[in-house]
N, C-alpha and C positions, 0 to 999 in steps of 0.2 A: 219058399223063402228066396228072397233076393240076393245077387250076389254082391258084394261091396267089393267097391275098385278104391286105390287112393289115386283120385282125378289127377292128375298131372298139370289140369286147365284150372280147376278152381282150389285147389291147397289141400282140399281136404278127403276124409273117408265117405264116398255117397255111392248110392247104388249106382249100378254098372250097368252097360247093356245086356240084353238077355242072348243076344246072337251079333257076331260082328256085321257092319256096317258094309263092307268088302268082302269078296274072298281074296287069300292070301295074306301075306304078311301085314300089309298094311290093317287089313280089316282084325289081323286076332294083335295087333298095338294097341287097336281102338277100344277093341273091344276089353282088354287087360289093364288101361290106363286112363280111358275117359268113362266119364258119369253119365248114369239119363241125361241130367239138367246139363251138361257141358254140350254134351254133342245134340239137346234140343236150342240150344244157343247156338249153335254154328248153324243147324238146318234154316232158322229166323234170318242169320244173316245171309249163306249161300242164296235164298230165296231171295233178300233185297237183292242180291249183284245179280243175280238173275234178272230179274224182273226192268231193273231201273237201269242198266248195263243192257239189256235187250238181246242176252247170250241166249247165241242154240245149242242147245245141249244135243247134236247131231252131228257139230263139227269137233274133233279131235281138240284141238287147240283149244275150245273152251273148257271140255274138260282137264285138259292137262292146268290152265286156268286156275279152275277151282279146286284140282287136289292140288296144285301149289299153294291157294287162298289159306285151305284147311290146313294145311303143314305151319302158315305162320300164325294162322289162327290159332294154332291148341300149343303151340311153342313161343308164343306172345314175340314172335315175329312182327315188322310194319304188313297191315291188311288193308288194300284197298276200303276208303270208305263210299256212301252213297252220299253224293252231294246234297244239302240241305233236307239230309235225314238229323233228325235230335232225338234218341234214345228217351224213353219214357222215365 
């Protein structure tokens, strides 16, 4: 049986990760307060500012980057968008 989080990102009661995302703090928040669909919504967008941003995920700074991206992402903070990206 799956465990149910109340997503913090989408409003409501949805299943939860099965294991955090991180180790340490960050990853058992994630794992306590966001949903599959929420945090497979951030992976969709990490992946566009990846990709279209042209970041290496070898230097320090872009990760420090994108766990800042995710902190405004799941707290509906302003999040970098990808230019003449239009949501489906």
């Amino acid at each position: 049986m799956s465990k149910m989080v109340d997503c913090v990102f989408l409003k409501k009661k949805l299943i939860g990760l099965e294991n955090p995302p991180f180790p340490g703090e960050k990853g058992h928040w994630i794992c306590q307060n966001i949903s599959h669909q929420a945090w497979k919504l951030w992976l969709e967008h990490q992946t566009r500012l990846i990709n279209e941003k042209r970041l290496n995920l070898m230097e320090a700074a872009t990760r420090d980057y994108l766990n800042q991206q995710m902190d405004q992402f799941f707290t509906g903070g302003p999040i970098d968008q990808i230019t003449g990206y239009v949501p489906e």
